[in-house]
N, C-alpha and C positions, 0 to 999 in steps of 0.2 A: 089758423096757424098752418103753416106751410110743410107737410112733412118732408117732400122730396129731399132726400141728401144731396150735397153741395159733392159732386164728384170730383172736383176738385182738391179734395180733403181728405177724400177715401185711402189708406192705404193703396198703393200700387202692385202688382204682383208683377216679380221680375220675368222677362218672357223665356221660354224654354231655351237655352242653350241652344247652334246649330250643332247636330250631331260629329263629330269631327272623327275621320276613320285615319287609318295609317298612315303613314307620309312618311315624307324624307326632304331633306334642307338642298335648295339650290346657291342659298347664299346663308353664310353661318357665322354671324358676326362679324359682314365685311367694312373696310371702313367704305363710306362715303362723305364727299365734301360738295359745300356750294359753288361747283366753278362759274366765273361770269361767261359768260356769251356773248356773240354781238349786237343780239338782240335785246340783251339788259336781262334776261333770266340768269337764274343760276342753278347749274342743272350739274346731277352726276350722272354721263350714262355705264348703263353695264350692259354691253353686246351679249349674244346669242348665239350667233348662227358661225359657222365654221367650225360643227363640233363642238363651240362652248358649252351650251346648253348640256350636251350629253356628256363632255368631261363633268362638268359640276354636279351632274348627279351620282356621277363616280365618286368624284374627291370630296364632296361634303355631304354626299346622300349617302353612299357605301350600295350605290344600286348596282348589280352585277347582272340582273336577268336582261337578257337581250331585246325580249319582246318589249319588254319596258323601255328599255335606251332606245329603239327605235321607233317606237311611237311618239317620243320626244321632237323627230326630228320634221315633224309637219302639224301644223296646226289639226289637220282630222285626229292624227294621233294624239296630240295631249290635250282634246274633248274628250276623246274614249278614256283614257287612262286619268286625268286628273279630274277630283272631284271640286275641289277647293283651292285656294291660294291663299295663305295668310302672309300678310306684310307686318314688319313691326319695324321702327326707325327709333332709334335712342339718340340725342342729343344734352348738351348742357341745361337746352332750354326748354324745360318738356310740356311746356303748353303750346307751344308754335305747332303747326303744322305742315309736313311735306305733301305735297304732290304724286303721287305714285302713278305712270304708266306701264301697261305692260303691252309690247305696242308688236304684233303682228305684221312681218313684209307682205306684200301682196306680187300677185301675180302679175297683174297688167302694168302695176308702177308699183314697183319694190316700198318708195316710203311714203305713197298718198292712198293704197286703195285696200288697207287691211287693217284689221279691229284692234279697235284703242283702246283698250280697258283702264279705266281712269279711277281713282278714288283718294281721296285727303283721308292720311294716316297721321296718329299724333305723337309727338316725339318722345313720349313717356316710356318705351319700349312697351306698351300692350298692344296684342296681336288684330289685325284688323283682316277681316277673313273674308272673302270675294267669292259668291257663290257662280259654279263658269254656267251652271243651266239658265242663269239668271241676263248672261249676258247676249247684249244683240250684236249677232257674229256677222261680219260679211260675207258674202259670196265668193268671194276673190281673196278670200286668206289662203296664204303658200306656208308660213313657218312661225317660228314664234322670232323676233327680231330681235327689242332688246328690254330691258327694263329703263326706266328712266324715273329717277327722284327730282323733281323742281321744290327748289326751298327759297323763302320769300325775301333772302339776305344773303349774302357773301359773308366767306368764312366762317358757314356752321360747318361744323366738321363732327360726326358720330357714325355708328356701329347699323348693320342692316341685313333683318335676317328676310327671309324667303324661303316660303316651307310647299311644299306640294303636300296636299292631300288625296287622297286616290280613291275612283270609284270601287266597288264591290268586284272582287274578284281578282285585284294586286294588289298586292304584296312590299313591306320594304321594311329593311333591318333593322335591329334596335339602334338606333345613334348615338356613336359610343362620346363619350367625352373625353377634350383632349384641355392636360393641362398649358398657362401659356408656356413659351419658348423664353428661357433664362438663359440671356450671351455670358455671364456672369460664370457659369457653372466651367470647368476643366473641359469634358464634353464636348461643348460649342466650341472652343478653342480649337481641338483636336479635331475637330470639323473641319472647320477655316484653314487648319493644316494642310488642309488637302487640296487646297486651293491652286496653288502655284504649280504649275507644268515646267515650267523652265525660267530664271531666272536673269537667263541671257547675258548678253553686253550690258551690265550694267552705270558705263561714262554716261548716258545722257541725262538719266534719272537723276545719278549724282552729280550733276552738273546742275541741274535744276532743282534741288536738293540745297546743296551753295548759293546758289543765287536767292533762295527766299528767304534762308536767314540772314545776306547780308543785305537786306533791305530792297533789291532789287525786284525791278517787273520780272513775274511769271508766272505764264496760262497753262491752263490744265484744260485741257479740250475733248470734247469725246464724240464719236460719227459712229451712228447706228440705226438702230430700225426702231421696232414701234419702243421697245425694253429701254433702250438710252433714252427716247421721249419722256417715260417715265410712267408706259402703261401702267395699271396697277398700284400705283402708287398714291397716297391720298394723304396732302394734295400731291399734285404730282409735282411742283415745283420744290417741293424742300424733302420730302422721303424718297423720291427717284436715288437711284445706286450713284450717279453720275453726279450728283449734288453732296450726297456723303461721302462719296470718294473724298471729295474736293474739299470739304468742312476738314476730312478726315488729315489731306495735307498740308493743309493750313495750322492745325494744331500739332502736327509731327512738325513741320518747317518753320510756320509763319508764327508762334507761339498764338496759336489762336486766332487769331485774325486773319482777312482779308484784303487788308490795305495796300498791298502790294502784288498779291497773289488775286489771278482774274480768272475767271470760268468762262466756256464756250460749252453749250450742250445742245449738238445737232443731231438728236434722233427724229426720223421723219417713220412714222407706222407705214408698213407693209414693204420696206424698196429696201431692195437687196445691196450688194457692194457694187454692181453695173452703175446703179443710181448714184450711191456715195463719191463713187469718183468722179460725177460728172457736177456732185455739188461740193463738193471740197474746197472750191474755192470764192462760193458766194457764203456756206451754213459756217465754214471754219473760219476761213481766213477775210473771210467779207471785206472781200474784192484788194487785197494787200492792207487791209486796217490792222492785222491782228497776224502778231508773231507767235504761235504756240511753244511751247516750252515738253511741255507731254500729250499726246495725242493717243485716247483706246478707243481702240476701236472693235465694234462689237456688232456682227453680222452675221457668227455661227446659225444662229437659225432660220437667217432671210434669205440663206445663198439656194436654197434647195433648187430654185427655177432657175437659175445661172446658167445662161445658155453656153457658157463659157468654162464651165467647169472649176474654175476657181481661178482662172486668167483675169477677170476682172476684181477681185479680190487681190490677187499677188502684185496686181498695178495701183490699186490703192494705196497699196504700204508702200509701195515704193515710193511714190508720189511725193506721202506725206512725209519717208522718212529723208527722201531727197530734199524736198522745200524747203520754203523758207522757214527761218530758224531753227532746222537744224534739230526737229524736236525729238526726245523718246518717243517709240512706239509701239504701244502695251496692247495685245492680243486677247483677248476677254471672249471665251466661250459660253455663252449663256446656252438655258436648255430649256425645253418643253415638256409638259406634264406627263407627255409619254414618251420621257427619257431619249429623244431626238436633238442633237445636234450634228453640227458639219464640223467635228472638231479634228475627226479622222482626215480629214481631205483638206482641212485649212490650215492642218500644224504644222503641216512641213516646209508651210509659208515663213514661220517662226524660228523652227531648226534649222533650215536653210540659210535665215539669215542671223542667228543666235540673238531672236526679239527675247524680252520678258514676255511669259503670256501667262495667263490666271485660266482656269475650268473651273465655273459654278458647275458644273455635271460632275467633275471627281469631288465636290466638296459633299452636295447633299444626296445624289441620288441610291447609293447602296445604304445609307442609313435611312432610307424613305419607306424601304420595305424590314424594318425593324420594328418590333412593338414595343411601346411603350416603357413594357417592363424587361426590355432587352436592350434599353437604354439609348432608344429614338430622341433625338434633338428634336424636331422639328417635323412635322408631317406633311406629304404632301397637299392637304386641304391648308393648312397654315402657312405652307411658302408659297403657290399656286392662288392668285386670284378668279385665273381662269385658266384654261388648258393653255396659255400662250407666255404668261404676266405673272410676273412675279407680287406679293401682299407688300406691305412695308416691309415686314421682317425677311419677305425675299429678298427685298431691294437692300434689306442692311446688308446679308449675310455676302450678297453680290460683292458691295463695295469693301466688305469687313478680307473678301478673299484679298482685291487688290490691295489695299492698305497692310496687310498682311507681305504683301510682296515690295512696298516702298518703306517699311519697318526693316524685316534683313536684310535688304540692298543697304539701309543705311548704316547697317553694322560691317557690311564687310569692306575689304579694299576694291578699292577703284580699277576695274579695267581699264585697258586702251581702246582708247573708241573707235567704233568703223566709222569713217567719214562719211561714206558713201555706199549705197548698194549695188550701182552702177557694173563693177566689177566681179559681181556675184551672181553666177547664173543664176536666175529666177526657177525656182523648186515647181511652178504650176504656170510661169510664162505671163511674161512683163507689157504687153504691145500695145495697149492705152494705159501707161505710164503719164503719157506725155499728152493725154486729151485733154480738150478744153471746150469750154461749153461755150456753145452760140445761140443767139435770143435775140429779141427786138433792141438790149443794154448789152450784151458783149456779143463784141466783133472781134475773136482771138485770131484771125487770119480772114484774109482779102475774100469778098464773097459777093455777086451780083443777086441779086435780091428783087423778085418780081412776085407782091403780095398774090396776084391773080385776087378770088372773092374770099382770101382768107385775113381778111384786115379786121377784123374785131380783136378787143383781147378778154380774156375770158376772164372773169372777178370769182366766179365760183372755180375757185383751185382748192388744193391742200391745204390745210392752214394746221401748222403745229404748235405749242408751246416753248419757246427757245428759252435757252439760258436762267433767267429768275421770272419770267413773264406767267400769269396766270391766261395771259391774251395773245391772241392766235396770231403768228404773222403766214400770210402766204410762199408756198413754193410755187417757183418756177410765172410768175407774176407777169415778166415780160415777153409774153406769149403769143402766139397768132392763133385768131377762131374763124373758123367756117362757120357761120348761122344761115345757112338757106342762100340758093341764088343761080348764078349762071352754070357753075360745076368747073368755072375760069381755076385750075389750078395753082396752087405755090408750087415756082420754079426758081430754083439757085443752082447759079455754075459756080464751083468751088474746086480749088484745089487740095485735095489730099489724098493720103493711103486708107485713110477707114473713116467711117461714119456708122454713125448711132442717130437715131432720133428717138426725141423724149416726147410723150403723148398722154394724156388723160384718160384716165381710166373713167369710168360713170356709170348710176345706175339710174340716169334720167332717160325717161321715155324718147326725150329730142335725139341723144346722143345718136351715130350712125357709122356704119361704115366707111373707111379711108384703103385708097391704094396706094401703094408707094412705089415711083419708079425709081431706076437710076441710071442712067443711059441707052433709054427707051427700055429697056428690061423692069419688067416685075417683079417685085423684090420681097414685097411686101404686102397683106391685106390685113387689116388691124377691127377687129371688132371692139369698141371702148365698153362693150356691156358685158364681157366674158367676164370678169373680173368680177362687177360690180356693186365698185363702190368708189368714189371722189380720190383717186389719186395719180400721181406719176408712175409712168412707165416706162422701159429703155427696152430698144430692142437695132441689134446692129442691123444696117442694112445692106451694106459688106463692108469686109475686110483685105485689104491687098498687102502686098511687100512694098510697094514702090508707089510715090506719090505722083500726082496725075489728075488730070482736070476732067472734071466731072458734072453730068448735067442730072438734078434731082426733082423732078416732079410729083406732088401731092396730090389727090383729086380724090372726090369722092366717089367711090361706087355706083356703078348705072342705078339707080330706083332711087337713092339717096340722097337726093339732090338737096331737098328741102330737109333734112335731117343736121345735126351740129357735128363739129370735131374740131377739136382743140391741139394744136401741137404746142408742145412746150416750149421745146426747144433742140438741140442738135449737141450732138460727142463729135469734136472734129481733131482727127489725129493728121500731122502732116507727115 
């Protein structure tokens, strides 16, 4: 007879617990969703670096000690300080599994030479806990990059926390609970009250206003930075601020419906109103297809680097409220998790020309440092996805201010309308009013055109989320590349008073230095890697009173030969 027991059989003893020590939440119930990609994954990311990282340990961690926040902000520092990382992901479907990276930039090449910490979490919400002694780090890690969820489907849509644990010797506060945000309540109303700055001229609103109840076309358009894309929003095609607006005036106008009433929504992340006016008429108006009817515009907090002080901002409005059809045009100051915007310096854009404008900044940010029981709406970890993006309930309270502002417009009487700005000195100076963008597809004035070795055109651009698209389309597409070669210059003789050119920013190894002439004078030296990361850039490279013919050469930098650079394309004022 065999005594050996059948191990197999044996009671199992469950293994010791990992000791888990203090912590604090980087992400605390955020939403995430499966967006497609081009490559057929479906991925939510959550960026990192520019301060993210260390706003979120503020706003959902309640971390205050310095030494802390700043060992956040390089990979040596959160080895020393973090012990552990627990992931947890809730979904409908809680046996599936996501993907979870927490993906380190590097030094030598920001997104190939730095540690991918990889593990499959299950969507049941229990916590999956990632020990960092355990992990093989690279040599060449610079910071912590971003998080990234890959889910094995499109349109799983659930909640995502991420907890720091901390080695011996820090510290972090109890984390307090916040109940959700109820718009329901008087409270949130009285919030939303505070929304509106000025009311303005309001004939164009109510003009577009008329025309969607009596069955007629009209678009609701909006030009902005990363906030109008619909950062933060999950997904970002249907809770972005810019899509409820629009839901919001369809059911004030359109009785609910769509059918007649059409959306534009051109936020492109990171580019300021220099950018906007030079895409106004392929992201808005797509090339004369699309007559807008209302047009907000919202660049309070992209203008900070305006090399122009708010001059290319006061020529946007102008632009759009001179264009075609003639549309309202609504001022929308959004804000940043550390109470930043450009509202001071952009409203007299507004007053000057008596626009409506809306301030998410006067609606939540003096009730942000309320507690609780001092009758806080809304906290800033709850409207704040990251230091930059608003959560969904940002993006409600965003569009709940405008709609707030097309609700009493519709109760009161009708002004006379301004037809025109034209007549109205410009409050911050009007001089690319009248710019238009030039590219390999628009020719807006007469121009000689010698590629030199700049004939490639670049595929890795921008690419946003437009209007109802879950799928990216590219900016600025019809573009000229320098990939390596003789160092033969782009040279155009053109006639005008100012020029801009648009160029790509990168955080590819190839990318390289560019010089910019314009009538044998140096104008310009553009490094694409200051930045970086994949987008459009404007930068003038002069401005004159009087138009005049002009010789523009491009070339790369002596040592830079064999290095890339992408122009976009050009701002040609005549």
């Amino acid at each position: 007879m065999n005594n050996t027991p059948d191990v197999s059989l044996q009671p199992k003893a469950p293994k010791d617990p990992i000791k888990k020590s203090q912590s604090f939440f980087i992400l605390r119930n955020k939403d995430v969703a499966a967006m497609p990609l081009d490559d057929g994954s479906f991925v939510q990311f959550v960026f990192l670096t520019d301060g993210r990282l260390v706003s979120s340990a503020k706003l959902a961690g309640g971390i205050e000690d310095e030494e802390e926040l700043n060992l956040l902000k390089t990979t040596e520092g959160l080895r020393k300080l973090v012990a552990q990382i627990g992931v947890s992901v809730e979904t409908d479907e809680p046996d599936d599994e996501v993907k979870f990276c927490f993906h380190m930039y590097g030094n030598k090449d920001l997104y190939g030479s730095g540690t991918k910490i990889i593990t499959n979490v299950r969507c049941d919400g229990s916590e999956k806990l990632i020990e960092l002694d355990k992990v093989d780090w690279s040599d060449d890690d610079k910071e912590p990059g971003q998080f990234r969820f890959d889910f094995n489907k499109a349109g799983i849509i659930g909640k995502a926390t991420v907890r720091f644990y901390l080695n011996d010797g820090y510290t972090a506060p109890v984390q307090e609970e916040e109940d959700p945000v109820d718009t329901s309540l008087k409270a949130y109303a009285d919030m939303i009250d505070n929304s509106v700055v000025s009311y303005g001229n309001n004939a164009r609103i109510k003009r577009a206003l008329k025309k969607a109840r009596a069955g007629e076309d009209v678009t609701v358009a909006f030009i902005g930075g990363s906030i109008t894309q619909g950062a933060g929003a999950i997904p970002i095609n249907t809770e972005c601020y810019a899509y409820k607006t629009f839901k919001g005036f369809c059911e004030l106008a359109g009785k609910g419906t769509d059918e007649n009433i059409h959306y534009v929504k051109a936020g492109v992340g990171g580019t300021p109103s220099e950018l906007g006016m030079l895409r106004y008429e392929t992201d808005v108006l797509y090339d004369g297809k699309v007559v807008p009817d209302i047009v907000v515009v919202e660049f309070a907090v992209n203008d900070a680097g305006d090399e122009t002080g708010g001059r290319c901002y006061d020529s946007l409005v102008q632009m759009i409220y001179n264009g075609p059809g003639s549309p309202a045009v609504i001022l929308l100051f959004a804000v940043f998790q550390d109470d930043f915007n450009l509202e001071e310096r952009l409203s007299p854009v507004g007053f000057g020309y008596n626009l409506p404008m809306v301030s998410t900044k006067k609606c939540v940010t003096k009730q942000f440092y309320l507690k609780a029981s001092e009758g806080r709406v809304v906290s800033k970890n709850q409207f704040f996805y990251d230091c930059f993006h608003p959560t969904n309930i940002g993006h409600t309270i965003m569009a709940d201010g405008i709609l707030k502002l097309f609700k009493d417009i519709d109760k009161a009487p009708e002004d006379e309308e301004i037809k025109t700005l034209k007549d109205i000195k410009p409050p911050l100076g009007a001089q690319f009013s009248n710019v238009k963008l030039l590219d390999k597809k628009h020719s807006p004035v007469k121009a000689e055109i010698s590629e030199g070795d700049f004939t490639h055109t670049d595929k890795q651009v921008q690419c946003v989320e437009r209007n109802m698209d879950l799928t990216v389309s590219p900016e600025f597409p019809d573009n000229w590349m320098y990939k390596g070669g003789a160092n033969k210059p782009f040279a155009m003789d053109i006639d005008c008073k100012s020029l801009l050119i648009i160029y790509k920013d990168s955080a590819d190894p190839n990318a390289a230095t560019a010089k910019v002439y314009a009538d044998g004078e140096l104008r310009l030296t553009i490094d694409p890697k200051i930045i970086g990361w994949t987008h459009a850039n404007p930068f003038i490279v002069f401005e004159e009173t009087e138009t005049k013919r002009h010789h523009i050469e491009v070339k790369m930098k002596d040592g830079f030969e064999n290095g890339e650079f992408t122009i976009c394309g050009f701002g040609v004022v005549e």
